[in-house]
Each structure stands twice: as C-alpha cells, then as structure tokens.
N, C-alpha and C positions, 0 to 999 in steps of 0.2 A: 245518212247514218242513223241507226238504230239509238236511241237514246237508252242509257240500262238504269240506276239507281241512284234515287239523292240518297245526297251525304247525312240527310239525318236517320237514314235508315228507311226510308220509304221509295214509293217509287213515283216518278215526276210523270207530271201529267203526258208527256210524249213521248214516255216508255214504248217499249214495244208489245203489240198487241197479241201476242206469243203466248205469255201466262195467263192463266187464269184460276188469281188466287180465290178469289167469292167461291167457283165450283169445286176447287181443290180443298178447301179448309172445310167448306160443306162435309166433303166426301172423307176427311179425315178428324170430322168432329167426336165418332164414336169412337176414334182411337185409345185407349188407356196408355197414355204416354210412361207413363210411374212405369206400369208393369213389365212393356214392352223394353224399356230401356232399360229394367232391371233384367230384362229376357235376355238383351244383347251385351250387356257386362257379363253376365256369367255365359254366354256363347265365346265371347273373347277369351277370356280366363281360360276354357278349355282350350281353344286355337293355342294360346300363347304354352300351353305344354305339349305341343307337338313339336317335336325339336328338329324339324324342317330347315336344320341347318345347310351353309350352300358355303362355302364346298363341305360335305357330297353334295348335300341336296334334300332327300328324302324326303320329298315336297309328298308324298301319298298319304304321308302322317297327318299334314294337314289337311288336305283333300279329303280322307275321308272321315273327317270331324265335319266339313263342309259338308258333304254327298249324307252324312247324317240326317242332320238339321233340314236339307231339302225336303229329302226322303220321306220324312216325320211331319210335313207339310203336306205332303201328295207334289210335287216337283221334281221333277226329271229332270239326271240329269247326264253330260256324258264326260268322258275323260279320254284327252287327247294323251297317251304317251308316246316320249320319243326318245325314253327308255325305263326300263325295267325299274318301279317306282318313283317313276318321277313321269310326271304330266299336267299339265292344262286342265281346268274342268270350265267345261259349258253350260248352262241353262238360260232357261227362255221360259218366260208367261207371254203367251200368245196375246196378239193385239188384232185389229180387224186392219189393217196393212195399211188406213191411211196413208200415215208417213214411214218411214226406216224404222229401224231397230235402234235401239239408242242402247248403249252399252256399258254396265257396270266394271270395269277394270282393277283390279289389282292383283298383287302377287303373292304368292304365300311361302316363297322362302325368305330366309333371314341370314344376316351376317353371324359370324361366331362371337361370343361372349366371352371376357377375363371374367369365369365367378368368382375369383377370389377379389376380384376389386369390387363388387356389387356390395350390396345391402342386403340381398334379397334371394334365394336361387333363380335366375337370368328364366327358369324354363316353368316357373311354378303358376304363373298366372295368379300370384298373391293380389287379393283384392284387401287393402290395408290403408289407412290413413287418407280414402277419400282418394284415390287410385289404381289404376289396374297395372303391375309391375311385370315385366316382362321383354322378352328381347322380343322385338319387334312389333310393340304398343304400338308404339309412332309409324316404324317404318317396316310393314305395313300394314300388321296383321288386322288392326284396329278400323282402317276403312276396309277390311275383309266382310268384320262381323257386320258393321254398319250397312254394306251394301247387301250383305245374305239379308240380314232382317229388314230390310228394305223392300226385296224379294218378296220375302213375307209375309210382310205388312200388307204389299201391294195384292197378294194371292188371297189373304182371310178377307181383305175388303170386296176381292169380288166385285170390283169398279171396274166400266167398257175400259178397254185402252186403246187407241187410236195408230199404235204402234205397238210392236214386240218389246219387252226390256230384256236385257238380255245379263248374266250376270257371267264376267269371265273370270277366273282365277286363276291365275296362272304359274308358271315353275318359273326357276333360272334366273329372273330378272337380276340380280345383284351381281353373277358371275358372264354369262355369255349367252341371255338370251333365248334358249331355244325353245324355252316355253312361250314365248310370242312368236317364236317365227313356225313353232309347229299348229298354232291358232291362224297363223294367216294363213297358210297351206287348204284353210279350208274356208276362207275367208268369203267366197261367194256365198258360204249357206250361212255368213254369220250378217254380212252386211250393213254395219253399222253408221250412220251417220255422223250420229253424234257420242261421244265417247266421255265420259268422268275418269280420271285416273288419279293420283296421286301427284305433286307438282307443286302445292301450293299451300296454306293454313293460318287462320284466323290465328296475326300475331299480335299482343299487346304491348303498347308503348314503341314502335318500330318509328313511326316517324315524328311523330308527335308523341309527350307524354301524356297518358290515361286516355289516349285517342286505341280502339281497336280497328285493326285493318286486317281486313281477308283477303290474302293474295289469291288469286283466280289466275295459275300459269297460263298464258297461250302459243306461247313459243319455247324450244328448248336449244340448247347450241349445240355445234359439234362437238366431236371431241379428234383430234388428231394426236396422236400419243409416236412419239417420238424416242431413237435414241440419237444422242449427240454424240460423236464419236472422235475421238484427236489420234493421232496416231503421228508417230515418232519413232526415232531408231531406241534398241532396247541397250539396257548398260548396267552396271553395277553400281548400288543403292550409295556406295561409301565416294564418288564423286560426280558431285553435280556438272551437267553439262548441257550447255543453253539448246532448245530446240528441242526438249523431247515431249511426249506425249505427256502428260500428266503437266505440264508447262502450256501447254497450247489451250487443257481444257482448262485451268484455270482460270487463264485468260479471259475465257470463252465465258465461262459461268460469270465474271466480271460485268463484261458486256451483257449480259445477258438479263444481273440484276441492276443495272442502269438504263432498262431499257424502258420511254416512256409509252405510256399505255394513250391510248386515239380513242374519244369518247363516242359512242357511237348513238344519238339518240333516236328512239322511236318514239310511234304514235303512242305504245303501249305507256309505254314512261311515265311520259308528258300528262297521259290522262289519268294514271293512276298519279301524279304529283296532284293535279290540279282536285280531281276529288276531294283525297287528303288534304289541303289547305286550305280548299274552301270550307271544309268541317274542322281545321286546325285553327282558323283566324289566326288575329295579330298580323306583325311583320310576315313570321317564317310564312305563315297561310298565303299574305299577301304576292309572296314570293312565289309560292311552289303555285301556287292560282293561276301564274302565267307563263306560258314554256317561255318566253322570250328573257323573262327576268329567271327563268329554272334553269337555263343556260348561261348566262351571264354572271349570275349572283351567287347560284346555288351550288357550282358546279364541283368544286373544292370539299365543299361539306358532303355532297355524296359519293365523292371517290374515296374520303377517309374509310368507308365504310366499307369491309371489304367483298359481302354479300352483294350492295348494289355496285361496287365498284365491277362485280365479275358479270353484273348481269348490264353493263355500258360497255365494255372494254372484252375485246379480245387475248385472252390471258394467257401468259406462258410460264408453268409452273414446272421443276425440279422437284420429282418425288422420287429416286436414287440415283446411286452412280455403280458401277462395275469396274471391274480390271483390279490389278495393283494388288494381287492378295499377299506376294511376301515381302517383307520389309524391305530387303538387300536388294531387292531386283525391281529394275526401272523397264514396265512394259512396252509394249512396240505399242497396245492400244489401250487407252484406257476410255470410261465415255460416264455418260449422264444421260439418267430418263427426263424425258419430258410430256406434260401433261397439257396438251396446250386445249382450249377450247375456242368455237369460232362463232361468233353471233349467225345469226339466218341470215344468208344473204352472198356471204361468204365461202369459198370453197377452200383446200385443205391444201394444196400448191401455193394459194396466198399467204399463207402463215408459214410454210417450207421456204419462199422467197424471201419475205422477211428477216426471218433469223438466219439466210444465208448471207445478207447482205447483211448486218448488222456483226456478226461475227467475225467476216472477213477475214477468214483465215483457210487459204489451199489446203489445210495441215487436219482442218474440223470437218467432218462430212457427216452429213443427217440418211439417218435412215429411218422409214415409216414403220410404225408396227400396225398399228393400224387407223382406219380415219374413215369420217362423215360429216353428214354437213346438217347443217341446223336447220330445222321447218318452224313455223307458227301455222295456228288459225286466227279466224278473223272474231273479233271480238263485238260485231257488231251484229249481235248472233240471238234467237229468241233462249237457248238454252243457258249460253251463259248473264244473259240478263235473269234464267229463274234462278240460275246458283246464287247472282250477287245479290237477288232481292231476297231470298229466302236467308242468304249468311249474315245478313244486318238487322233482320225482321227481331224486334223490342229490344233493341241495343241504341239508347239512344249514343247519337254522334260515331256510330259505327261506320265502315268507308267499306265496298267492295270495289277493287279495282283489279284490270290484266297486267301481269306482271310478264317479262322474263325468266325462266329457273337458266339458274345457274349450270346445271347437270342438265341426265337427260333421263327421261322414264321409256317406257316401252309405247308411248305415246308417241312417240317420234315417231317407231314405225310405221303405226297409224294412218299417220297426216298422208300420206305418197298414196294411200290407198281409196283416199278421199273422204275419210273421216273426220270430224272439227272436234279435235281432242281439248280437254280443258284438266287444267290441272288444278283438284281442292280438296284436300282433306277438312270436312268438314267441324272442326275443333280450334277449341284458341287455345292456344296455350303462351306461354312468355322465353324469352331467350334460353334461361336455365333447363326448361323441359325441351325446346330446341335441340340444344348442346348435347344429352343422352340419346338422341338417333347414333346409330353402332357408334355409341360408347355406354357409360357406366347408369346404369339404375334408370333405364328405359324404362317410360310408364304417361299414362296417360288420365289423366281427370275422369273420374267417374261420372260427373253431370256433364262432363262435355263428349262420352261415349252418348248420352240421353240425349244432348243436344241436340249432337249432329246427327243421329238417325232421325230427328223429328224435319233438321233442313233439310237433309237427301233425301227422304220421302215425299217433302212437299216441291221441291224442285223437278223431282223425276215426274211426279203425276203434275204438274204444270203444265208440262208438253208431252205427257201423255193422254190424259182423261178424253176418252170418243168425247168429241162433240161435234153438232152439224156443220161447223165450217171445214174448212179446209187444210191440207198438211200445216203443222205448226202454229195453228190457230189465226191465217190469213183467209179473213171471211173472202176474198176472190179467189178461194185455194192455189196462189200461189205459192213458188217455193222461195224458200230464204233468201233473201239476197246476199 
C-alpha cells in the first residue's frame, strides 16, 4: 500500500513516488500567486452572476462566461448539448500521452435561492468583507473558477505535460443528471483516469479542536428513494375505525424511527481516524490512532454526529408524505417518501428487505422510485496522495485523509467507467460557511479562492509534468497499482 501524507503536513519518507514536488514548485516558481488569485476571484464573481439556475437550468449562462475565459487564453473549447441551452463544456491542453487524461470536474448549475432571506443578492457575485457572495460559491461554481484558472495557469506556463488535463463543466448535476451522462456518451475521446470533482473540503475544528482536516471523498453511497405506502379501506373523518390507512402508516413511521442504524466500518474511516489522532494527541489521538480502540471506544461519539454517522451507517430518512388532503375523508392510501442511502458494497433490494421486515405489516407495501448503488476508488493512488500532500503543504498539524461523502456527485458515474474519482474542493472553510451550501448567504473566503488554485495547480502538475520516467512517475513505467 502506497503510503500518502504525515499528519504534520509533510510527506513521509515512503510516500509514493508519483509527485514530484522539487520539479513542480520549480515550474510554478514564476507564478504571481497575488495576481492570479486576484484573476480567479473576479472570474468567480462573474460565474456567480450567471443565474444557471436548475430547475430550468440555463446552464449556457455560465458556460459561456467559461468558453470566455478559455477563449481569451487561446483554449478550445466544445460544448456538449442535450438541449437547447443547456450543456456540458470540454477542454483539453494536450499532453505527450504518456499517461491518461486526468480530469477537471465540476458542474455549473445551481439550486434556487430565497433572496429575501439572504444579506446580499444570491446572484451579484458581491465580493465584500473578505468573501465572494453568492449562490453556488461552495456548491459549485467556486471549484469551476479554480479549476478554469488552473487550465490557465497550466497553458501560460507552457510546462511538457506527460498527460492531457482536461477541464469538464458540466449541466444538471443537482436535478437529473444529463449533463454527465451526455459527457459520457462520448467518453472514449474523453478518457479519463483519474478525475477531481467536488465531494470533500478542508474542514476546521471537525474532529479535533484547531486541528484542520481535508476530507479527500473516495467513495460515495447509493441512494434508493422510496415511497412507503399503507393502504386501508376509505371512511369518513368524523369516526374513527381501527385498521385504516393513515393507522398502519403511522405505525410504520414508528418503527421506522426506532429503527437501529449497523455501523459499517472501512479502511477509509479507520485511516482518516488514525491520521487525525496521531496529529490530535492526548487520549481522544490515543483513541482514534487505533481502529481496534476506534471501534470499541470511539464508536458512540461518532454516531452522535450526524455527518459521520451517515457516512458508517446505512440511513433511512422521511423527506414527505402524501394522501389525506381533505380533513372529513379517511383515504384508501396514504404513504411517505423515503430517502434512504446505501454504503458501497450494498445493493438496493437489501435496504427494500429490510424495511420490509422491520415494518411487518401486509397492509404497508414499498415502491422504488428510483435506485443505485455506491462505488469508491482506491485511495492508495499517486493522485490522491498529490491532493493530500498539496491540501496540508504550510499548515502546520493539518491531516488529509479518504473519507466517505455522504451523497453522491456525478463522480459516481465515473468510477463504472474506470476512472479513480476523488472528491476535494480545494478550500477550508468552518461549519457555519458549510451550513450556506443551498441555504442562506453562500459565500466563500477570498484567500481560500487564492489558496486553493495555488493546491489544485500544484497537485495537477505533480502528475502531470513530462518527465523521463514512466506513467505516473514509476521510474519502471509501470502502471498504478
């Protein structure tokens, strides 16, 4: 197994021989870091006023704010639609084909905004108080700018690249998709290895306090989305009589929130605890330092939590119910949605089993609305050892470790196709700035816009820069294990 980053922020002597930060930092010494990060805040700011709302959509808005910026580069670029303003856009800086294409990922539509609950107009790209304000800062216009300017970056340096990088932007992600599945349709001329997408982000104070941790997703779960259904003979509202529908689902939602959660631990976990604690010290360090005492001891304190409790546990959550609209009248059916998610590993029959058998009622019957099952990659990988060594590089006591996401990105689809998708937004921000992803006064730190184009620049060119060895920097040009 690939060794990736100590916990003081460095990288231990039997990392993997993948990066190569001495030629990387060479190559991005002439960089004016000030300028460029002042380039890609005011590139954001414009993204964030293209109102690439979804539903509709009108993902073109932002797209051609992107196909701008290229453009104005010399960068070519194309656009996948799969309808009438709304599409996918592609580019590529050509590489000498050593290895694969490695893939910039994200999406450029956005959820809708309450403006009257904001601070700020949701759509203005206010750059104020040391932040860039806006609906979809965090989620995800923000690794949009970061990875174009990256692009950029990568093209005025005019450094060999031993691989293609390829930058994808894509439509739909938040509603149904078809902006990744109208990318894959052409997925042989895109042919990515290794992929960056959205998933994960430098949290402060998450396990430890004044400890920073950059979550690096590498697996995501399914989702099986359920309705619950009870059905009963129908009667009128003014007497009650035992056995009707709206009684059975009750019931059912009873059982349902009694129902206990089965901890499901991975390798991912266990090595992002053990990180974390060996840079946490004391007891809790002492603790989370060893799966055997992270399972024994620890295991209470991390199901309170509801974030890592969803990323151990197979979760089945109630997000509405139907039937029943007029008061007087008792329906023949009434039901409740459910949201359930499924770790990797898991198929979507085993959580319809489950809740069939825990409900145990002839009278409740489940129907799919729709369902999939959860992938990872492996994390013992030269790419995401450059993300975790680049996201902790002068932080002292900083941690990068693979986490779990809780959700799922357009990443998922990926992985089937043989790509090792990783999930990081490159930024730290703290619970509170968490919290405004689609909700109120979304907005992202200005020096951590500067930041993170300085770490996804040097992680990209880690495993890209030509050199005379071999794919991914294995002087016996072997390929990754």
């Amino acid at each position: 197994m690939l060794a990736a980053v100590a916990l003081a922020g460095t990288v231990r002597p039997d990392a993997s021989p993948s990066t190569t930060p001495v030629a990387t930092d060479a190559s991005l010494a002439g960089v004016d870091w000030s300028a460029v990060g002042g380039e890609t805040v005011e590139f954001l700011s414009r993204l964030l006023q293209a109102r690439s709302i979804n539903p509709p959509g009108d993902e073109a808005l932002a797209i051609d704010v992107v196909v701008e910026k290229l453009r104005a580069e010399g960068i070519d670029s194309e656009v996948i639609e799969f309808a009438p303003g709304r599409g996918s856009l592609v580019a590529r800086l050509a590489g000498n084909g050593q290895d694969k294409p490695l893939c910039l990922l994200s999406h450029v539509d956005v959820v809708p905004a309450e403006a009257e609950r904001w601070s700020v107009d949701p759509y203005s790209g206010l750059v104020r108080d040391g932040f860039v304000w806006g609906r979809g800062a965090l989620d995800m216009k923000g690794m949009t700018a970061v990875e174009v300017m990256t692009l950029v970056t990568l093209k005025r340096l005019a450094v060999p690249l031993r691989r293609d990088v390829v930058l994808l932007a894509v439509a739909d992600e938040e509603v149904d998709g078809q902006g990744i599945d109208a990318v894959i349709a052409q997925w042989d001329k895109i042919g990515c290895s290794h992929v960056v997408n959205e998933g994960g982000l430098g949290l402060s104070d998450l396990i430890f306090d004044g400890q920073t941790f950059h979550a690096i997703s590498v697996a995501e779960k399914g989702a099986v989305w359920l309705k619950m259904i009870a059905s009963g003979a129908p009667g009128h509202g003014s007497t009650p009589v035992p056995g009707r529908a709206p009684e059975h689902l009750a019931r059912a939602l009873q059982r349902l929130a009694a129902r206990e959660d089965v901890v499901v631990w991975s390798d991912a976990h266990l090595e992002t605890f053990r990180r974390a604690g060996r840079a946490g010290g004391g007891l809790k360090g002492l603790i989370l330092s060893s799966p055997a005492l992270t399972k024994l001891l620890a295991r209470n304190s991390l199901l309170s939590m509801p974030p890592m409790r969803a990323t151990l546990t197979n979760t089945v959550n109630v997000t509405g119910f139907f039937g029943g609209e007029q008061p007087n009248v008792v329906p023949s059916e009434v039901g409740a949605v459910l949201d359930c998610r499924i770790l990797p590993g898991f198929m979507p029959e085993d959580i319809v089993r489950e809740l069939i058998a825990l409900v145990d009622d002839p009278a409740v019957r489940f129907e799919v609305i729709s369902a999939s099952t959860g992938n990872e990659s492996p994390w013992d990988d030269p790419f995401f050892n450059a993300l975790a060594a680049r996201a902790v590089e002068g932080q002292e006591g900083a941690v990068a470790g693979p986490v779990r996401s809780p959700g799922y990105t357009d990443s998922k689809a990926l992985r089937p196709l043989g790509a090792r998708a990783y999930g990081y937004v490159p930024f730290v921000i703290d619970g509170e700035l968490l919290g405004t992803m689609h909700g109120d006064d979304e907005r992202v730190p200005v020096a951590e816009v500067q930041a993170g184009l300085r770490r996804l620049a040097a992680a990209v060119l880690d495993v890209s820069l030509a050199r005379p060895d071999g794919p991914m920097g294995s002087p016996r040009g072997e390929a990754p294990r």
